[in-house]
BAVEX-958351 format. One record per residue (C-alpha): x, y, z. Coordinates in pm, whole numbers, padded with zeros to 5 digits, always signed. Layout:
! BAVEX-958351
XYZ...
END
This chain:
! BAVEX-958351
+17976+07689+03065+18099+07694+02711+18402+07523+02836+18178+07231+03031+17995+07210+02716+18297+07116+02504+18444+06874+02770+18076+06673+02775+18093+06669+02382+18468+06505+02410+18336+06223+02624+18052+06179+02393+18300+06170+02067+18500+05894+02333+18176+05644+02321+18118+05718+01982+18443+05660+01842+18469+05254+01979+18130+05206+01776+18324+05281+01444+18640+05096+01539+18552+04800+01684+18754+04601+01469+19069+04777+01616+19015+04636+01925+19289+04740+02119+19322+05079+01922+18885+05177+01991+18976+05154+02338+19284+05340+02410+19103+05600+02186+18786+05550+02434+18996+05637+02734+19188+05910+02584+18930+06096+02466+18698+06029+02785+19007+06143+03020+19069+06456+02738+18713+06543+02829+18743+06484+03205+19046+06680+03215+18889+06975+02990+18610+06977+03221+18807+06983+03535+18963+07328+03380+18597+07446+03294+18488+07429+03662+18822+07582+03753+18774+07868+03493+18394+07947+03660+18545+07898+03990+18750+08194+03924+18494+08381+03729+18657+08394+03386+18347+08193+03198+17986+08217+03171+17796+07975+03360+17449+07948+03225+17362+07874+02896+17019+07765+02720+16850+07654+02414+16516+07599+02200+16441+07195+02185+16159+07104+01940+16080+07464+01924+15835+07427+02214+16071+07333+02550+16334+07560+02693+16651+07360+02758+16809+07597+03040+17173+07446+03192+17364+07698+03511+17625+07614+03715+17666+07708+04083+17862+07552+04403+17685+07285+04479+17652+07153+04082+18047+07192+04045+18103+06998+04393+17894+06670+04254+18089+06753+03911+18392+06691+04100+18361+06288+04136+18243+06296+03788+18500+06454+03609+18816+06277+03875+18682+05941+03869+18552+05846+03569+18902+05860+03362+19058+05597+03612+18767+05370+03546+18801+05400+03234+19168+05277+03237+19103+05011+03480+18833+04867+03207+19121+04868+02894+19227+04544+03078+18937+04446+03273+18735+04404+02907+18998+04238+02756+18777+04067+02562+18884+04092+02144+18622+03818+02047+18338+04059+02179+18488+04384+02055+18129+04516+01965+17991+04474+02273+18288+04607+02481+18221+04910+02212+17866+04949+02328+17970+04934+02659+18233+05233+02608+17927+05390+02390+17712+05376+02683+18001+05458+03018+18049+05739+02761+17665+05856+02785+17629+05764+03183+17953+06020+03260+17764+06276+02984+17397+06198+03171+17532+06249+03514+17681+06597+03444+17373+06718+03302+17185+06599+03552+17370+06824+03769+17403+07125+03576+17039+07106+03458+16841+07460+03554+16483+07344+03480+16218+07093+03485+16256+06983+03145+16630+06951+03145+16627+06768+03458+16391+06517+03328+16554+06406+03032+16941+06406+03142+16793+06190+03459+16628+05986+03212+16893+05950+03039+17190+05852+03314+16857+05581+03395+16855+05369+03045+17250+05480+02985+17295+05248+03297+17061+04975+03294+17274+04912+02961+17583+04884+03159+17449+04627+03426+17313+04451+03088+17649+04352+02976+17667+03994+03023+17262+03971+02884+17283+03623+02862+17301+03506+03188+16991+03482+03373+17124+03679+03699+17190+03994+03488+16855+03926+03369+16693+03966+03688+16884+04235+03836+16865+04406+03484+16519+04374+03546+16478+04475+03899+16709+04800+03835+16472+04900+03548+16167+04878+03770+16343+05065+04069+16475+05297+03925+16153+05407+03681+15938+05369+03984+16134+05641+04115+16158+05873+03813+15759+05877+03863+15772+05991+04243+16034+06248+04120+15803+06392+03792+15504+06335+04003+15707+06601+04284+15771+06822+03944+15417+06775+03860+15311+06939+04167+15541+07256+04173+15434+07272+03804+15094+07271+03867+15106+07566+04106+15374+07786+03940+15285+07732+03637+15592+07708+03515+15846+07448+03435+16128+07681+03585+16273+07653+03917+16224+07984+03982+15980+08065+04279+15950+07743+04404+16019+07899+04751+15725+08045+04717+15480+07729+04740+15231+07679+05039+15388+07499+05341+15208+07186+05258+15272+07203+04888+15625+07135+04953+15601+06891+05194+15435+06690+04945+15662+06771+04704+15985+06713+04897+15878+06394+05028+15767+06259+04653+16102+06353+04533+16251+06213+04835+16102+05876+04719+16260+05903+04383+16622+06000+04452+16633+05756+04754+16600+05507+04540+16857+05611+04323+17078+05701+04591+16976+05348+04753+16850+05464+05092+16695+05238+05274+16454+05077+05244+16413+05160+04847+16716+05014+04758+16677+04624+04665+16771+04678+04362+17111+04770+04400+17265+04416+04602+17160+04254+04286+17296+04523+04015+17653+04527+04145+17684+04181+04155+17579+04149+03774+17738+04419+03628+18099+04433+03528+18348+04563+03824+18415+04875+03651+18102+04960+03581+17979+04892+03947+18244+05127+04011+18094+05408+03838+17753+05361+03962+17824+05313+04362+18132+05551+04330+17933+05812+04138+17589+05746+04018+17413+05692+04350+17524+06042+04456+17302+06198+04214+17023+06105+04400+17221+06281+04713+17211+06591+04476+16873+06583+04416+16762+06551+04750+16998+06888+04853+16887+07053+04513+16519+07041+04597+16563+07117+04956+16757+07441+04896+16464+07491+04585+16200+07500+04823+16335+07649+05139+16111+07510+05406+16280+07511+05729+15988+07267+05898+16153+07026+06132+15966+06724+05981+16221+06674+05655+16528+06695+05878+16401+06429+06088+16268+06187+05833+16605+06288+05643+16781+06169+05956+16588+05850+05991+16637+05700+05665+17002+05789+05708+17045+05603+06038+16854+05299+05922+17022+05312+05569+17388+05327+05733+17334+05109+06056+17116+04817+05864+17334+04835+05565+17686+04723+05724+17465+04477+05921+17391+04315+05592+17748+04377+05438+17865+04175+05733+17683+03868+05644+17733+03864+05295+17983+03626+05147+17996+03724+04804+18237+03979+04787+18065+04229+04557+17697+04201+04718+17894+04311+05059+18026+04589+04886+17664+04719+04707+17518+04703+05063+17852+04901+05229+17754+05160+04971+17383+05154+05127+17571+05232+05471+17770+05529+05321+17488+05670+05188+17305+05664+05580+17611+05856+05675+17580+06067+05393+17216+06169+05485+17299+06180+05787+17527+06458+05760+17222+06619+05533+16985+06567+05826+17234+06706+06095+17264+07036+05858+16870+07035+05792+16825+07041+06145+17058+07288+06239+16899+07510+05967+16557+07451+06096+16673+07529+06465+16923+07811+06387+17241+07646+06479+17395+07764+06163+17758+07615+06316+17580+07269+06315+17397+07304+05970+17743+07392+05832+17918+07160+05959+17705+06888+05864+17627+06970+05503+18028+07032+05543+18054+06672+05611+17762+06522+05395+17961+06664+05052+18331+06586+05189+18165+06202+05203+18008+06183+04880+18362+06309+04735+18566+06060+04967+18339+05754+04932+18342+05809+04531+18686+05707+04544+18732+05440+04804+18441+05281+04691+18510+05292+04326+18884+05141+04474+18718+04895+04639+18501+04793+04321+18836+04765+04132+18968+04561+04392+18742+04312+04397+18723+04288+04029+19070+04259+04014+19007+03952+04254+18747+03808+04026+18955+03908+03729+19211+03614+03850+18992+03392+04037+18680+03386+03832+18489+03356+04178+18366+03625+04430+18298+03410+04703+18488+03504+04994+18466+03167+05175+18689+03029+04836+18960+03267+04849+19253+03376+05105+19608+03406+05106+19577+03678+04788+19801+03974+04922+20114+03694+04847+20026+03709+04496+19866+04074+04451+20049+04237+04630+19926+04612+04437+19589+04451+04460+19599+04372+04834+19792+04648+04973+19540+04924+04754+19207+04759+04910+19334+04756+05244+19380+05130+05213+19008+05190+05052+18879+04905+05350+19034+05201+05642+18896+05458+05427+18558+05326+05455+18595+05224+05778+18672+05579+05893+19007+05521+06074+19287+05776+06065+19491+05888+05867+19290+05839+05551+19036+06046+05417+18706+05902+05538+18765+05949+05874+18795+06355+05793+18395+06383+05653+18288+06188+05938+18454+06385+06181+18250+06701+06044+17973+06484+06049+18042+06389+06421+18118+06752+06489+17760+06847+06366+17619+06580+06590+17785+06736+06893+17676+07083+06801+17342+06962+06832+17352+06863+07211+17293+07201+07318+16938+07194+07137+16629+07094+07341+16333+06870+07298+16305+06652+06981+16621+06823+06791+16852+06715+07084+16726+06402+07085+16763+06326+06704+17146+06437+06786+17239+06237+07036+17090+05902+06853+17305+06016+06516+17623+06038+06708+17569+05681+06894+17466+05584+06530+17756+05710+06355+17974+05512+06651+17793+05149+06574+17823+05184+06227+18209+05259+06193+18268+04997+06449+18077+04757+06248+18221+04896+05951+18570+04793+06046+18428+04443+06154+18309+04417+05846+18630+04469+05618+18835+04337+05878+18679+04046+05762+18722+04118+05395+19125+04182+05452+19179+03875+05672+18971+03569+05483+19057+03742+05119+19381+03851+05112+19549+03674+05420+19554+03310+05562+19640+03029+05331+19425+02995+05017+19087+02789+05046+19068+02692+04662+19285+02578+04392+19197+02901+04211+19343+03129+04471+19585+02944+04489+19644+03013+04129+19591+03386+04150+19816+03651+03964+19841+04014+03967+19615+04212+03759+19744+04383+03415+19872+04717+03433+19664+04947+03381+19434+04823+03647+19704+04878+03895+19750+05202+03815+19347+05341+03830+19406+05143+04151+19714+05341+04289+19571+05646+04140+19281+05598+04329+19435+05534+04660+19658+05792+04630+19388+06075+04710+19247+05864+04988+19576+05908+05225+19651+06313+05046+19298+06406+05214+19343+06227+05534+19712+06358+05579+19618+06735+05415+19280+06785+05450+19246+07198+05489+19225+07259+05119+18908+06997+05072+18717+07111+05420+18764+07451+05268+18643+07346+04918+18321+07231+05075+18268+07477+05316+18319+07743+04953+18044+07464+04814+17762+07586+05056+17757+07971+04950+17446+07914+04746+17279+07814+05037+17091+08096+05150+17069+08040+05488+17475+07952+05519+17582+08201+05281+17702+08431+05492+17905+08211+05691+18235+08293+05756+18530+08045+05708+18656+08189+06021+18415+07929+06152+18686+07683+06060+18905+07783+06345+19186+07560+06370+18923+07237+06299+19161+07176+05953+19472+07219+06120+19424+07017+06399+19331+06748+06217+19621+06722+05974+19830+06760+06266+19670+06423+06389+19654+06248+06088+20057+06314+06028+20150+06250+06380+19964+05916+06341+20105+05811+05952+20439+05931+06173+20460+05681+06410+20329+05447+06219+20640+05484+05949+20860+05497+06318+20725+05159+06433+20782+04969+06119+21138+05140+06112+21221+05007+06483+21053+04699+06387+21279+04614+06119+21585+04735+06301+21531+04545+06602+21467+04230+06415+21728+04279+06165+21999+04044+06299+21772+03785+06460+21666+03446+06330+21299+03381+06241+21134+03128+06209+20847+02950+06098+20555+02707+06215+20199+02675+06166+19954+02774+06465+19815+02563+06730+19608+02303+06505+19361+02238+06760+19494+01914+06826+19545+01814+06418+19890+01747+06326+19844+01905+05979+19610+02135+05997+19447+02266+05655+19394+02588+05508+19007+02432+05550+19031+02495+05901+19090+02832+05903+18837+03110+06008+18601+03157+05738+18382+03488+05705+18032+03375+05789+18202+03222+06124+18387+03573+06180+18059+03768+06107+17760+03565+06249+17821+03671+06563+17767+04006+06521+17475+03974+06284+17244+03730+06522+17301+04035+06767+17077+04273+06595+16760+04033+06504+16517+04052+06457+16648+04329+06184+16784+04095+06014+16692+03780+05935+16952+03450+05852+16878+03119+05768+17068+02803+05829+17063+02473+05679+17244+02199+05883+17208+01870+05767+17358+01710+06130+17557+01413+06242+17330+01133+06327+17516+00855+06295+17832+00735+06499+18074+00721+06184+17893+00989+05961+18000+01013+05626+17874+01359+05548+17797+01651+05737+17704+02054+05621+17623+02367+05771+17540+02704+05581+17369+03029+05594+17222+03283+05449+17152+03630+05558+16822+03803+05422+16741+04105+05386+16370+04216+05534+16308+04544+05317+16342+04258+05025+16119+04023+05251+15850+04289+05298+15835+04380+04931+15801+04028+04797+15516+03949+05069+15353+04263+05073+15364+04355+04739+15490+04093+04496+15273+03808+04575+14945+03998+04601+14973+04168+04284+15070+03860+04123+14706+03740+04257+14514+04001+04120+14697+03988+03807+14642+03583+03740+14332+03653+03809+14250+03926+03532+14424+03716+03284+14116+03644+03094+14167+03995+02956+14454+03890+02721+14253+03628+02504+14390+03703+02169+14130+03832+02008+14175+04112+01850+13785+04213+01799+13804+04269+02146+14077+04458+02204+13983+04691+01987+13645+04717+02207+13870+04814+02515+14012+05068+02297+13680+05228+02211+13556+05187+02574+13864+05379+02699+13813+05657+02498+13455+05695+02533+13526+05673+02871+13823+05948+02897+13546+06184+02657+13272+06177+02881+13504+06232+03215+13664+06550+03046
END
């Protein structure tokens, strides 16, 4: 723990540092990155060192002489320190060029000051053994990151989603104190010891509160409006960082206070298991209509967390039914995903920041024909868009076979649990065949085609070290997918502290691992054989060059090709009324019309719902108790007094 401790002070020193060097531009932030991947790295070692039992792992001390601050570290904590600690170095190299900006070297500082604090936050959060603890490092990863997605204050979009985080995500810090609140209130104690103990409906209420709050961290539907209009706002790296790794501390504090209180009652599985399957199957739906490239990417992190919960509900389930093969399997799968989706997600952020980086536009509609002219770019989103998609041989398509593997388990269960099976696994089909629809999409109007604007057109490669967070980041992707026994095992090790999968034996692997590198190389292998014969066979034949049939044009334009709301809408008016779009088409009434235009715009309902249901009416009562603010400060005063007098004679 000692170790941990040191590493978390490093990345502190890293944020700290750029404060008192701004002036050296370039100097405060290769001294940023070194010292944040010099704590990374030392941290790595410390999780290795407890890992093999050669270091303490709690630790605790006195804070204003009345609170206990109480830190521990056990599987599950190291697992979620495992994004942290591997992917925040490689954002912070992909920022020394993305924030290339010397003429605001004090705010690129406080940004470094404050990535600094979110890596620092996050860890705690994860290593924290008590109420107290918990509270504070949450609330600090909270304001640590609503500073990030502040970094361009002055425009009126960060505003709002600036905003609209803040709300979010201190309306859920409430449900999650107000679930503390209630364990504390019948323990007695701001430990976590004895939770277990609680009455049955205790924890109920006390799970589901804290459901509320870390779902809408986490961004599980339908609590997560905020985060379409974060990602978009904040700077690529940073959105990065908080869909590659933030979110999943919400996943961690759903798991930690399931395994706290130990109630095997069907209900949380199932209503685990339903947010998951609405979260992933709604959230590609409204990646697929989304044009702006980094709004589609917020909401694909929506769908990954639905498949992430619903490996969490498979394993719940399996717990609560005594298939112990199926909860491990699916808990199995739920952590393999949050490791594999923290880096092609955080590779797909980088991607399309690099594309913004060069374009100064994230609308997909305006670009196309990139992969000419990024060719490091291209080629390293188009392995994090099969990641996500699940496809073989890359590294998401291992967690979601445990996942799937769960689902199947389940079968043999009767009554409610086999039917909550069977819908996951026709869930988990729809959404990674709408998931490859979806970034299908992405690859084929982005980086292919001709270019659709003068600025793509005009696109270069990003600067160094961008590439290389990029190629260091895709470079896990395909070592998982093609050598994935070492990380099924690493996960399956995560679950000992689970007391009802502790005694599991990793015998219950089988050949699972084995079989499925076997695939995954025989795949990459023929693959690597085609392109061989390809090459050979056209090797000493002429080829040529035309454009396609130009549907009767003689010089077709890159205007005419395939745009993505044409490629997607298709697929999006099939699943209305869940979703709801909205065209504007001005028509062509006369016989030589000078102007025509179509567009749409796909909204989302959980955003619809909110605004109608909650938004306007509170706006009512509140213009309507404006007379209260008068100005007077005679009377405000009076409230004051009234208040009090009030509070006395209730107590």
């Amino acid at each position: 723990m000692h170790i941990l401790l040191t590493a978390l002070s490093l990345i502190l020193i890293g944020g700290i540092l750029p404060l008192l060097m701004h002036r050296w531009f370039r100097l405060s932030k290769i001294v940023h990155i070194t010292t944040v991947t010099a704590g990374c790295l030392t941290g790595l070692y410390g999780l290795y060192a407890v890992w093999q039992q050669q270091a303490e792992a709690l630790f605790s001390c006195s804070w204003l002489h009345v609170f206990t601050l109480a830190f521990a570290l056990d599987s599950l904590s190291m697992f979620f320190l495992l994004p942290v600690f591997l992917v925040s170095p490689l954002i912070a190299l992909y920022g020394y060029h993305y924030l290339d900006k010397p003429t605001a070297s004090w705010r690129v500082a406080v940004n470094n000051f404050f990535f600094s604090l979110l890596i620092v936050s996050m860890a705690l959060v994860t290593v924290a053994a008590n109420i107290m603890t918990f509270a504070l490092a949450w609330e600090l990863m909270s304001l640590s990151s609503y500073f990030l997605v502040m970094f361009d204050f002055e425009k009126e979009e960060t505003q709002r989603a600036g905003y609209l985080y803040l709300l979010f995500t201190q309306t859920g810090a409430l449900c999650i104190f107000a679930a503390f609140a209630v364990i504390s209130s019948h323990t007695g104690s701001l430990s976590f010891a004895h939770i277990e103990q609680l009455p049955h409906g205790v924890k109920l209420v006390a799970f589901f509160l804290a459901f509320v709050g870390f779902g809408s961290k986490a961004g599980v539907f339908p609590f997560h409006i905020w985060l379409p209009h974060a990602h978009p706002a904040a700077p690529s790296h940073v959105s990065a960082l908080l869909s590659g790794v933030m979110i999943k501390m919400g996943i961690y504090g759903i798991l930690r206070i399931y395994i706290l209180l130990d109630d095997p009652s069907p209900i949380i599985p199932q209503t685990v298991l339903i947010c998951g399957m609405l979260s992933g199957v709604l959230g590609v739906i409204y990646a697929l209509g989304k044009q702006d490239i980094k709004r589609l990417l917020a909401y694909s992190s929506i769908e990954n967390i639905g498949i992430i919960l619903i490996g969490a509900g498979l394993g719940m389930l399996g717990i609560s039914s005594g298939n112990r093969i199926m909860a491990a399997f699916g808990f199995a799968g739920c952590l393999l995903h949050v490791l594999n989706h923290a880096l092609f997600k955080s590779l797909l952020f980088m991607g399309s920041g690099a594309v913004l980086h060069t374009t100064g536009t994230r609308h997909i509609d305006q670009l196309g024909g990139l992969m000419k002219n990024m060719p490091v770019t291209g080629r390293t989103f188009l392995a994090g868009s099969v990641a996500i998609s699940g496809l073989p041989p890359l590294n998401g398509f291992i967690s979601e076979f445990l996942i799937y593997y769960a689902g199947f388990q389940g079968l043999g269960l009767h009554g409610a649990a086999f039917l909550f099976s069977m819908s996951t696994i026709i869930a988990l089909a729809v959404i990674g065949g709408l998931a490859s629809g979806c970034f299908t999409k992405v690859i084929g109007v982005v980086f292919l085609g001709e270019p659709r604007s003068v600025r793509a057109q005009k696109a270069v490669e990003c600067g160094r070290a961008m590439q290389a967070a990029m190629i260091l980041l895709a470079l896990p992707c395909l070592l998982i997918g093609i050598w994935p026994e070492p990380f099924i095992r690493l996960v399956f090790a995560s679950l000992h502290d689970m007391s009802p999968l502790a005694t599991i034996s990793p015998e219950i692997l089988g050949t699972i691992p084995q079989n499925l590198a076997m695939a995954a190389r025989l795949f990459l292998g023929l693959l690597f054989v085609t392109i061989i014969l390809r090459r050979l066979l056209y090797r000493a034949k002429p080829i040529s060059q035309s454009s396609t049939w130009g549907c009767g044009f003689t010089q077709p334009t890159a205007r005419m090709q395939y745009t993505g709301t044409s490629y997607a809408l298709s697929m999006v008016n099939f699943h209305r009324p869940f979703v709801r779009v909205r065209t504007q088409y001005s028509g062509i009434t006369k016989i030589f019309p000078r102007w025509a235009g179509y567009a749409s715009k796909v909204e989302d309902i959980a955003e619809i719902g909110l605004h109608r249901m909650l938004i306007q009416p509170l706006i009512w009562v509140l213009d309507r108790l404006r007379w209260i603010q008068h100005g007077h400060i005679q009377l405000y005063i009076s409230y004051i007094i009234v208040t009090i007098a009030v509070l006395l004679l209730v107590v």
